[in-house]
matplotlib code that plots the C-alpha trace (Angstrom):
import matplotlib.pyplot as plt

x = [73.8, 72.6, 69.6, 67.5, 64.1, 66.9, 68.2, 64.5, 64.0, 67.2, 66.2, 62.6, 64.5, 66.2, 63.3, 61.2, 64.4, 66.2, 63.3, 64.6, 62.2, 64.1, 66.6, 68.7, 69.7, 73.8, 75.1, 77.9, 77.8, 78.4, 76.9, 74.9, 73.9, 72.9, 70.8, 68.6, 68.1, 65.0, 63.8, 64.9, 63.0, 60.5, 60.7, 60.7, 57.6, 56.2, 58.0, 61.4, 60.5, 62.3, 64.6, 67.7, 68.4, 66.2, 68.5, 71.7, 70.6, 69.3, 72.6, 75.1, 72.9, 72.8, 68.7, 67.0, 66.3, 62.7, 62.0, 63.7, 65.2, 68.1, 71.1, 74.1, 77.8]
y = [-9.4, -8.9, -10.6, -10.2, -12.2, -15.7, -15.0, -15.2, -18.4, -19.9, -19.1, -20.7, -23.7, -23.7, -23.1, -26.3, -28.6, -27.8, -27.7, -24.4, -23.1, -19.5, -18.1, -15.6, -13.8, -12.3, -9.6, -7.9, -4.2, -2.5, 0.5, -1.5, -4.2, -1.2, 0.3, -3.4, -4.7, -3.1, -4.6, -7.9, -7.5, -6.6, -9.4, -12.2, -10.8, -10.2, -13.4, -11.4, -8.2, -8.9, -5.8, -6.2, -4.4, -7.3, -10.2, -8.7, -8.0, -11.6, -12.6, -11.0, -12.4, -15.9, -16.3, -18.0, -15.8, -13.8, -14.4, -14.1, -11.3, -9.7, -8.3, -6.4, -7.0]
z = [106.3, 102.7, 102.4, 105.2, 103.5, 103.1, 106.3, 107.6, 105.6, 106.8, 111.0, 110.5, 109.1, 112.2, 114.4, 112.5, 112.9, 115.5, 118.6, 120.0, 122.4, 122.0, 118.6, 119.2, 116.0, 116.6, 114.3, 114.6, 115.1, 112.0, 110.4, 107.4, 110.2, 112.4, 109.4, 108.2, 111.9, 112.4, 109.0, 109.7, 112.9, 110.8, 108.5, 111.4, 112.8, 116.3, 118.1, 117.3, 119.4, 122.3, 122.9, 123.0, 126.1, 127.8, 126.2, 127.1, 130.6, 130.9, 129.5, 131.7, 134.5, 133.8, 133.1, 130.5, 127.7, 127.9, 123.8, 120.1, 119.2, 117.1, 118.9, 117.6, 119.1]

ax = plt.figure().add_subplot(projection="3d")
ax.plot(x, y, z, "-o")
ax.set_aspect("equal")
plt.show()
């Protein structure tokens, strides 16, 4: 991720189109994606501050996701 504002831009796009009642944002695990996370968090406001902790565990048991949020893999 380079450009955190037009990857914001690009996920409301999706939100308005596609009808998504939850987005989860997937980044991989690197050190730079580690260090502008919190900004993107940040940047995509309060309906992205699921933990991640809570969508992984949600994941790994099968449930519907509790919100948005940003998760590194």
């Amino acid at each position: 991720m380079r450009d955190e504002q037009a990857l914001a831009r690009r996920i409301r796009l999706r939100e308005r189109d596609g009808g998504a009642d939850v987005v989860l944002v997937v980044l991989s695990d690197s050190a730079h994606n580690r260090a502008v996370a919190g900004e993107l968090r940040r940047t995509l406001g309060p309906s992205y501050a699921t933990g991640p902790r809570r969508i992984l565990t949600a994941l790994r048991s099968g449930l519907a996701l509790p919100g948005c949020g940003v998760v590194l893999v």
